[in-house]
N, C-alpha and C positions, 0 to 999 in steps of 0.2 A: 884479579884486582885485589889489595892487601885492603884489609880492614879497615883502614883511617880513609884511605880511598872513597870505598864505599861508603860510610858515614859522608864522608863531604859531598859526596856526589847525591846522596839519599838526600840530607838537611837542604840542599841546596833546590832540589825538587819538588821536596814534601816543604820541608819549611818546620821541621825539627827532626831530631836525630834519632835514628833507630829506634833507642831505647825509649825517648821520652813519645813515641807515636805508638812505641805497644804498650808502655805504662796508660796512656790517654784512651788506648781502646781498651783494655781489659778494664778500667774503671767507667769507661761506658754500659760496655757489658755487666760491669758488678751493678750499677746502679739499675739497672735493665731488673735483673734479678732480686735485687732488694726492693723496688718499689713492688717487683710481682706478690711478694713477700712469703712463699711458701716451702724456702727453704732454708735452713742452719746456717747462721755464719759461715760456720768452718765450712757447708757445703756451699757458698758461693765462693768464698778463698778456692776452694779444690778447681772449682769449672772456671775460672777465669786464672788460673794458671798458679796458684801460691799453693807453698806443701805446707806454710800454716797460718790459723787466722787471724794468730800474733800479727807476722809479718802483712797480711792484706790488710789490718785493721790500720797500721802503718803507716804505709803506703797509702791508702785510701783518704786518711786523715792530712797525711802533707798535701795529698791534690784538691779535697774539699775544703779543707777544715775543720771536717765533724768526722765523728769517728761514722764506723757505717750502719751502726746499733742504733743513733741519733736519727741518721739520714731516713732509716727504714721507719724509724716511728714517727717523724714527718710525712714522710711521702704517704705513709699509710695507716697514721694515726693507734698502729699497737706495734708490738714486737714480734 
């Protein structure tokens, strides 16, 4: 099965596409670990799949809205 194949055969089952269903889990995941609050930035970027915290903070911000330094000091009231 080629590539484009499988995206349409996946979006059409899942109901989005590859990429945007592991983007939406790792930011599950990162959120998971930021509200736990007991790790570095850059060490949830590393465990939820990003080699930097530039790029998770990112990514993180296009799918919330807040960067994830925000998110964490809501969810858990410090940094």
């Amino acid at each position: 099965m080629s590539r484009s194949a499988f995206a349409v055969r996946f979006k059409h089952l899942v109901g989005e596409t590859p990429l945007e269903y592991l983007t939406n889990w790792r930011m599950q995941k990162a959120t998971a670990l930021l509200q736990k609050g007991d790790k570095k930035l850059y060490e949830v970027a590393k465990a939820v799949g990003y080699d930097s915290d530039a790029s998770f903070s990112k990514a993180f911000k296009r799918v919330f809205g807040v960067a994830p330094r925000e998110y964490r000091l809501n969810a858990t009231g410090h940094l």
